[in-house]
LUMLUMVEX-546874 format. One record per residue (C-alpha): residue number from 1; residue in three letters; x negated, y negated, z negated. Coordinates in nm, 2 decimals. Example, Ala and Ser with C-alpha at 12.3 -4.5 7.8 and 13.67 -1.06 7.14 Angstrom:
2
{resi 1	resn ALA	east -1.23	north 0.45	up -0.78}
{resi 2	resn SER	east -1.37	north 0.11	up -0.71}
END
This chain:
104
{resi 1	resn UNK	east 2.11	north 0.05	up 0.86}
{resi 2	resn UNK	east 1.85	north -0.10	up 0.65}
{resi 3	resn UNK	east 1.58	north -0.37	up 0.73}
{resi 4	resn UNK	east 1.24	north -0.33	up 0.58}
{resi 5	resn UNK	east 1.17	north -0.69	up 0.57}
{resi 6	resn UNK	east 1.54	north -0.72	up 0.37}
{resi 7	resn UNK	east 1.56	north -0.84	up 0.04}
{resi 8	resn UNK	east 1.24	north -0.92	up -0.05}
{resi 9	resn UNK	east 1.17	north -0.95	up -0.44}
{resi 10	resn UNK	east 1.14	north -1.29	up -0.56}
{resi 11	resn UNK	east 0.98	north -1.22	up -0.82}
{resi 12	resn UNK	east 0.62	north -1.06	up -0.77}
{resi 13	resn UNK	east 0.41	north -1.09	up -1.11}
{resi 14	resn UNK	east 0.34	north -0.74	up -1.05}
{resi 15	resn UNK	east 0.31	north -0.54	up -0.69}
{resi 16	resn UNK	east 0.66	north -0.38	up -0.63}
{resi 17	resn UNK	east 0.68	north 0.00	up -0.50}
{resi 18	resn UNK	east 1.00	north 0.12	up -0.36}
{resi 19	resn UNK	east 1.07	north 0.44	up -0.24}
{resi 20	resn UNK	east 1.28	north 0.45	up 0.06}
{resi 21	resn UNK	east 1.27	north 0.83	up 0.17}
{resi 22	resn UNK	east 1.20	north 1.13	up -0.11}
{resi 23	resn UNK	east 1.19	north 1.49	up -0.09}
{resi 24	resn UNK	east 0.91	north 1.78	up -0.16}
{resi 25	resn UNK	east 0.73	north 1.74	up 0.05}
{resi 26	resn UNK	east 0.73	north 1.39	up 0.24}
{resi 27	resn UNK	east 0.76	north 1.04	up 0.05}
{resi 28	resn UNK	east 0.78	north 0.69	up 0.22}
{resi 29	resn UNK	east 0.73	north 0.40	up 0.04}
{resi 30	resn UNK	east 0.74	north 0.00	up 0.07}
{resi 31	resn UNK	east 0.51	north -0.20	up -0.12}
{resi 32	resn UNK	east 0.51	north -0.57	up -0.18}
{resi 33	resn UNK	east 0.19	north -0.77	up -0.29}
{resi 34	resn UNK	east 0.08	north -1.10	up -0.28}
{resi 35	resn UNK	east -0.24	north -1.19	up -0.42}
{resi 36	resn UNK	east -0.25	north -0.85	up -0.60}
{resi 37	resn UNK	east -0.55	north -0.56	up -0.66}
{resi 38	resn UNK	east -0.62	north -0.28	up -0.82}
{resi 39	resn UNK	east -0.69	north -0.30	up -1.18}
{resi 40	resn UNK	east -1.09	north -0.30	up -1.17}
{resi 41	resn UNK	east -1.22	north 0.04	up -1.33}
{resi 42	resn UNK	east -0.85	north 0.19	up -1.18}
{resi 43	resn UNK	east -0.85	north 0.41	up -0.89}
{resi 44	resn UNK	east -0.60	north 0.60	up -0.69}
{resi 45	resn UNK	east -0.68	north 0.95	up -0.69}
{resi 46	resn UNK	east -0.37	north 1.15	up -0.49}
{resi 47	resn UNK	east -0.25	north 1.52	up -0.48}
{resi 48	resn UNK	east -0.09	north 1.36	up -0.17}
{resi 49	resn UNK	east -0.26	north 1.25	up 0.20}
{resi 50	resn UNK	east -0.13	north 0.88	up 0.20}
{resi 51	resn UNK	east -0.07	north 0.76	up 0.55}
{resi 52	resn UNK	east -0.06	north 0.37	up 0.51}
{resi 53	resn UNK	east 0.04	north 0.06	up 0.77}
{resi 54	resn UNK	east 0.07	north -0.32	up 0.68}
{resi 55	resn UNK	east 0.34	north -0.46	up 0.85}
{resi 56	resn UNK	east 0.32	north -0.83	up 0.73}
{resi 57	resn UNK	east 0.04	north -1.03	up 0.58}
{resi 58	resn UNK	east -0.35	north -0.86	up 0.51}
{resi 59	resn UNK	east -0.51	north -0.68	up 0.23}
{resi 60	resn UNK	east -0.82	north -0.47	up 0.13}
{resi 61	resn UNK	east -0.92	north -0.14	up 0.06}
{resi 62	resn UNK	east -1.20	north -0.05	up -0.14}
{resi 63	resn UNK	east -1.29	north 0.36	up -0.17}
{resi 64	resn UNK	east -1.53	north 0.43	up -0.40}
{resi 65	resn UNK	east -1.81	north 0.52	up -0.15}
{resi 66	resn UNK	east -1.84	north 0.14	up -0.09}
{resi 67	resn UNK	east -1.66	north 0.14	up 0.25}
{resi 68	resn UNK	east -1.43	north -0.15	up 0.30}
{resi 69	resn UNK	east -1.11	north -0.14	up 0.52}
{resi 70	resn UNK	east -0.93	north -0.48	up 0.62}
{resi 71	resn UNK	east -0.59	north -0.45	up 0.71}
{resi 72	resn UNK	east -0.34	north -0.66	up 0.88}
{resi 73	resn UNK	east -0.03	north -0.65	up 1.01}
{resi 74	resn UNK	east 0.02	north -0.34	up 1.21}
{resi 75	resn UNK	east -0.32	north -0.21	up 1.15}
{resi 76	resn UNK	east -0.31	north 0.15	up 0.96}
{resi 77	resn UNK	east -0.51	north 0.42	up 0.77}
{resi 78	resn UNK	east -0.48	north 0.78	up 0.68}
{resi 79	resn UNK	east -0.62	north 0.83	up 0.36}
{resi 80	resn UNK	east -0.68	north 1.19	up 0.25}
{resi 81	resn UNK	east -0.58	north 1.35	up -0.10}
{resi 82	resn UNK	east -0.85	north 1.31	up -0.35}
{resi 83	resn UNK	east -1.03	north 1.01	up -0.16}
{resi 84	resn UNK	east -1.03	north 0.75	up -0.44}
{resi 85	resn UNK	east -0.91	north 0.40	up -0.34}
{resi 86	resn UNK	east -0.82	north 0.10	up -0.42}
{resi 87	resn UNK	east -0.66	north -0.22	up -0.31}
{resi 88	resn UNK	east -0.89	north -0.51	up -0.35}
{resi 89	resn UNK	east -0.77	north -0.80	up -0.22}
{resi 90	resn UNK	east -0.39	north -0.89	up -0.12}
{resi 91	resn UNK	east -0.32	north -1.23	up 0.07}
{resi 92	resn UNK	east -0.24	north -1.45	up -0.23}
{resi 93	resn UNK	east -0.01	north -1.71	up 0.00}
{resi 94	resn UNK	east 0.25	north -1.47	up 0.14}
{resi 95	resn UNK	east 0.37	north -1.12	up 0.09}
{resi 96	resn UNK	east 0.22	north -0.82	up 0.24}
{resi 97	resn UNK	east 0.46	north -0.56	up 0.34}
{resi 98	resn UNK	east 0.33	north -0.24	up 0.31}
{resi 99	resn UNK	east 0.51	north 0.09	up 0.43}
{resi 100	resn UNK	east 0.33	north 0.40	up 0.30}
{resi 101	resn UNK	east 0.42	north 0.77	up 0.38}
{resi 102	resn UNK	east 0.28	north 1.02	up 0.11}
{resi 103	resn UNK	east 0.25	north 1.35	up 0.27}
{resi 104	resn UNK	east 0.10	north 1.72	up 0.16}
END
């Protein structure tokens, strides 16, 4: 049995991805931020429909349309492929625990 909120990185200079389920056509993924964005002309572009829930702590999305989506914990989003996104905003005093299935 595994804990999400389990062993944490300490060290978060950059956001840490971590896949916790893979296969061909499903992926699920756990993200840790804190304080973290996208890089500013960077945006995420998918071949994938990204279904995406914060369990801890708040952040920002940005999609290039203008439309902003604050998130916190156990608020979620389906994002479909090819909708360019970003995250803009991470709470810089505590992680945010994201867990984000990648689906086609």
């Amino acid at each position: 049995m595994n804990n999400i909120f389990a062993s944490l990185p300490e060290d978060l200079g950059a956001e840490v991805f971590e896949d916790i389920v893979r296969s061909d056509t499903v992926r699920i993924e756990r993200i840790v931020s804190r304080g973290h964005s996208s890089p500013v002309d960077g945006w995420y572009d998918q071949d994938e429909n990204e279904w995406v829930m914060v369990l801890q702590g708040s952040g920002r999305l940005l999609f290039e349309t203008g439309r902003e989506v604050n998130l916190g914990a156990g608020d979620c989003i389906n994002i479909p492929a090819h909708t360019r996104h970003k995250v803009d905003w991470t709470d810089p005093d505590r992680p945010t625990i994201w867990l984000a299935v990648f689906y086609r």
